[in-house]
Structures are given as C-alpha cells and as structure tokens.
C-alpha positions in Angstrom: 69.7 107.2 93.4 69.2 110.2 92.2 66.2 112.8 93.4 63.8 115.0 92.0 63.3 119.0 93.5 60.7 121.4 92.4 62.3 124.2 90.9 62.7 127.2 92.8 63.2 130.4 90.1 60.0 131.0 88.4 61.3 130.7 85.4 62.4 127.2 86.1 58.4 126.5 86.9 57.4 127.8 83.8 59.9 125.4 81.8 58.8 122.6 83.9 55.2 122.9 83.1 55.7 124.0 79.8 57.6 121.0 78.8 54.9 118.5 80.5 52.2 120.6 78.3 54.3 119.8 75.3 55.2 116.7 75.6 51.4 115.5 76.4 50.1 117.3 73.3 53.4 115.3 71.1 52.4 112.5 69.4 54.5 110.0 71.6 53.1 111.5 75.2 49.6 110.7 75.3 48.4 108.7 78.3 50.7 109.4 80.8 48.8 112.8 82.3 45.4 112.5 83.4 45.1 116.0 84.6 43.0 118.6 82.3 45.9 119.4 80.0 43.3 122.9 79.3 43.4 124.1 82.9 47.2 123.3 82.9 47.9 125.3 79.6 45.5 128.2 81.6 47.6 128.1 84.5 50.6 128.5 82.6 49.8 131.6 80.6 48.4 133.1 83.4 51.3 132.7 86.0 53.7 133.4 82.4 51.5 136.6 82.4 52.2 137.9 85.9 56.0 136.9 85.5 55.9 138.8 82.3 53.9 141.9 84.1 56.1 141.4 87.3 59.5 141.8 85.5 58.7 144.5 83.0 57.3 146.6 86.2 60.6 145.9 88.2 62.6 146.8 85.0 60.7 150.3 84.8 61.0 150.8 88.7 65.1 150.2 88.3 65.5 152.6 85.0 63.4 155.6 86.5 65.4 154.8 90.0 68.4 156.2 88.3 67.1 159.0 87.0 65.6 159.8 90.4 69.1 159.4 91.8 70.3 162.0 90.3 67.2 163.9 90.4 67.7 163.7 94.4 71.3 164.4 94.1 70.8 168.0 92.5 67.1 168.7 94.6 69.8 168.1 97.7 72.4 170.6 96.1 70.0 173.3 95.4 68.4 173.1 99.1 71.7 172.7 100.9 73.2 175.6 98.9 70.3 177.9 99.0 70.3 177.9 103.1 73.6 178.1 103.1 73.1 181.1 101.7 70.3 182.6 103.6 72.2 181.9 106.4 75.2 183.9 105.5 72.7 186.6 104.9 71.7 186.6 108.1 75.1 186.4 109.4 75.7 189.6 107.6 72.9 192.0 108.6 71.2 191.8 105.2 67.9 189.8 106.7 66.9 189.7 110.3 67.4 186.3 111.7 64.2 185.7 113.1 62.9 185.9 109.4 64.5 182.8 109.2 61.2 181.4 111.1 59.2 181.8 108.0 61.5 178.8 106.5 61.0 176.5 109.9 64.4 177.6 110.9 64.9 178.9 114.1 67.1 182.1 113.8 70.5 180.9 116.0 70.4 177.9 114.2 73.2 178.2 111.5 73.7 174.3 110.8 72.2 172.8 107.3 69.5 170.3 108.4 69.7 166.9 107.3 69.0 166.3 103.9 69.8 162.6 103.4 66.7 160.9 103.5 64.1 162.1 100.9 61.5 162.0 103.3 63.9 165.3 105.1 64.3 166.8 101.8 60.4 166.7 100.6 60.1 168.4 104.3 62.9 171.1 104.0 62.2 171.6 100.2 58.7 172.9 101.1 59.8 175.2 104.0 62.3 176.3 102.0 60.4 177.8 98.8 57.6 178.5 101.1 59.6 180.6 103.3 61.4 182.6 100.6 58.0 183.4 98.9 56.3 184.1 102.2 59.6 187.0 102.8 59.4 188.5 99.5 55.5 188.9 99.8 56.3 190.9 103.3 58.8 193.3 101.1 62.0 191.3 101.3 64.6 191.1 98.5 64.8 187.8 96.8 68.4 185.9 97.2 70.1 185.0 94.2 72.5 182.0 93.5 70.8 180.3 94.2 67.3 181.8 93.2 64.6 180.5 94.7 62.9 180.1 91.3 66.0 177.5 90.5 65.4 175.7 93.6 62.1 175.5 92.7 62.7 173.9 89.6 64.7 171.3 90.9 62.8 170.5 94.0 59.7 170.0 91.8 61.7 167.8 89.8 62.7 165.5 92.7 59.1 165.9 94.3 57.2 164.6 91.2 59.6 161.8 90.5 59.5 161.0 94.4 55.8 159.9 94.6 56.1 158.5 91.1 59.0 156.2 92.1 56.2 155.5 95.2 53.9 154.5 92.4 56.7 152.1 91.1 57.2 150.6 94.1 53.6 149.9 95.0 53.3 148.4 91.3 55.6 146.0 91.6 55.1 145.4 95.5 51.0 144.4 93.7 52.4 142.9 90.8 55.1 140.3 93.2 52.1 139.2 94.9 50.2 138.5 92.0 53.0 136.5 91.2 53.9 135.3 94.5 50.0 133.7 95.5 50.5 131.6 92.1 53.7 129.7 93.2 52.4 127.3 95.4 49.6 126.5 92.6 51.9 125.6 90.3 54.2 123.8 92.4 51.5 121.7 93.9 50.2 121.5 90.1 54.1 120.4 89.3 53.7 117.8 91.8 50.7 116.2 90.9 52.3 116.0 87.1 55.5 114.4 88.2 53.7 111.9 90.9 51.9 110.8 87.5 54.9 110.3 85.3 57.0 108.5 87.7 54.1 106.1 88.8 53.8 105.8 84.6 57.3 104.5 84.2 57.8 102.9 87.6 58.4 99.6 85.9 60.8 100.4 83.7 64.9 100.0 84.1 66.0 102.9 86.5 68.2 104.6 83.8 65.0 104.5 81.1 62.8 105.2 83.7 64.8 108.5 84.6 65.3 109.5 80.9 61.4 109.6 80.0 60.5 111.3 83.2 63.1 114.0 82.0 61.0 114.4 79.0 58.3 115.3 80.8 59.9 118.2 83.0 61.1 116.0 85.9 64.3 117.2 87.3 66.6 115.3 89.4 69.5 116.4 91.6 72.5 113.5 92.1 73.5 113.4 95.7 77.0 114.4 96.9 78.3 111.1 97.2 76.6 110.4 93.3 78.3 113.6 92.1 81.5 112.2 93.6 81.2 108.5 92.1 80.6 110.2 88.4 83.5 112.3 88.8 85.8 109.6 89.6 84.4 107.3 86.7 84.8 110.3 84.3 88.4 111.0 85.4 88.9 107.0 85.2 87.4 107.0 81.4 
C-alpha cells in the first residue's frame, strides 16, 4: 500500500497547504476539515511571506557576491603589487628599511604576506595606505605604480563591499530562521489536515480513497517493491 510523506522543500509545504485551503473553500470540499480554515490561510501567507523574503535576500546575497569577487580579486592585486614595490625600494637604497615599520612590516622581511583570506587583506590594506601616508607626512616621496591613491581606491572598494556582503549574510542568516522556526508549524499543521482527510474517506475503496485524499494535498510515495510491480504491469500492457 502505498504511503504518505510530509514534504520536505518548502515549496512543496506551501502547495500542500495551499491545495487543502483550496479545495475546502470549492464547492465539493466542505466538511472534510474542521480546522479554522482562517488561521490556516494566515499561516500560509505568512510562512509564503518569509519564503518569499528568504529567497529574494539569498538571491541579492549571490548577485553582489560576484561583484565582490572581483572586487577582492583587484583589492588583492593592488596590495600585493604595491609592497612588492616598496620592497624593491628598499632593496635599492631609495627608502630605509626600517621605514617599512610604519606599514607593520618588519624591515628584513621581503615576502608578500598572505592575502588570501579577506579578513588578511582588510588587515594589510589598512597598514598599507596607513603606512604610505604616515612616510610621506615625515618627508618621504610617494611610490608610484602603484600609487597609493590607486590602492586606496580599490581597497575602499573591497572594504565597503566586505562588511556589506557581512550585512547580506546576516540578512539571510535572520531571514532562514524566520523561515526555518515556521517548518515544524506547518508540518504539524500538514499533519493534522491529512489525519482529517484520511479518517474522512477511510471507508471508501482504497483506489477512491487515495484519489480524494490527493485532492486535498495528500502525497503518497509507492514502496520499492510497488514501484517494481507497476513497472512490470506497464511493460506487460
């Protein structure tokens, strides 16, 4: 015989319920549900309200992901590139390496720190414009190609759509909760409902009795051996 499974997408619960709302409020379905079809059509829109809420803030948090992607890609160029370059500087006499202090670098240290996390690149970003600032101030000549007014620009760029992407992420992290504490609601609710249809139609012929518990949003799942018999009588017909 075959069995019945709550559904486990939330879309599926929303068509489940949905279609038990529907059929209650058609002419032939009246009767068969004695929950309050007003708090049922309430819980619907508001759990088809925070899927709604939850998808459209995961859909923003993907599209601005790629743009950060590439806004970490060139922040990473820039910063790599311009020590790089102050390092070669020192190399050749044209700033003292212990100004290299003034960018958190100590001055035999000729190795480009690691930049592949973002949390490293927010870190190195600061010391980097920080530093360069802080040696011109003292007198120092600026460094070009980069300049640090171009690494600036594109660190700020990376930094603002950093915390933003944070802001994302704790959006939809608030908004999957939301979502997430309604589940169990509506799959108890689901419950309930299909309990009541099935009891409804327990009488009837198993095929009928199937059929009109369909119409009201009941799925059922044939087992293996089920699937099996069908196939065999379907290659047989």
């Amino acid at each position: 015989m075959p069995y019945r499974r709550l559904p486990n997408t939330d879309n599926a619960r929303i068509k489940a319920l949905r279609t038990a709302i529907e059929r209650h409020n058609s002419i032939f379905g009246q009767g068969i549900i004695t929950l309050e079809i007003h708090n049922l059509e309430l819980m619907l829109r508001n759990f088809e309200g925070a899927y709604v809420r939850y998808k459209n803030s995961l859909d923003t948090q993907a599209s601005a992901n790629k743009k950060f992607q590439k806004l970490i890609k060139n922040a990473r160029l820039y910063v790599s590139h311009f020590i790089q370059v102050l390092n070669f500087c020192v190399i050749r006499s044209e700033i003292k390496k212990e100004t290299k202090q003034l960018y958190g670098i100590e001055p035999d240290n000729f190795t480009v720190p690691d930049l592949t996390s973002n949390d490293s690149l927010l870190y190195w970003g600061e010391n980097v414009i920080n530093g360069e600032r802080a040696r011109i101030r003292q007198g120092g000549a600026p460094i070009y190609n980069p300049a640090i007014a171009r690494v600036n620009v594109a660190f700020s760029q990376f930094r603002d759509a950093y915390f933003a992407q944070k802001t994302h992420r704790n959006t939809t992290a608030r908004e999957l909760e939301n979502l997430s504490m309604q589940r169990q609601g509506i799959d108890n609710t689901l419950t309930a409902l299909w309990n009541q249809v099935e009891a409804a139609f327990a009488n009837f012929p198993l095929k009928e009795r199937l059929e009109r518990s369909k119409e009201y949003g009941v799925v059922y799942y044939l087992r293996r051996e089920e699937r099996e018999k069908t196939d065999l009588q379907d290659e047989d017909n």
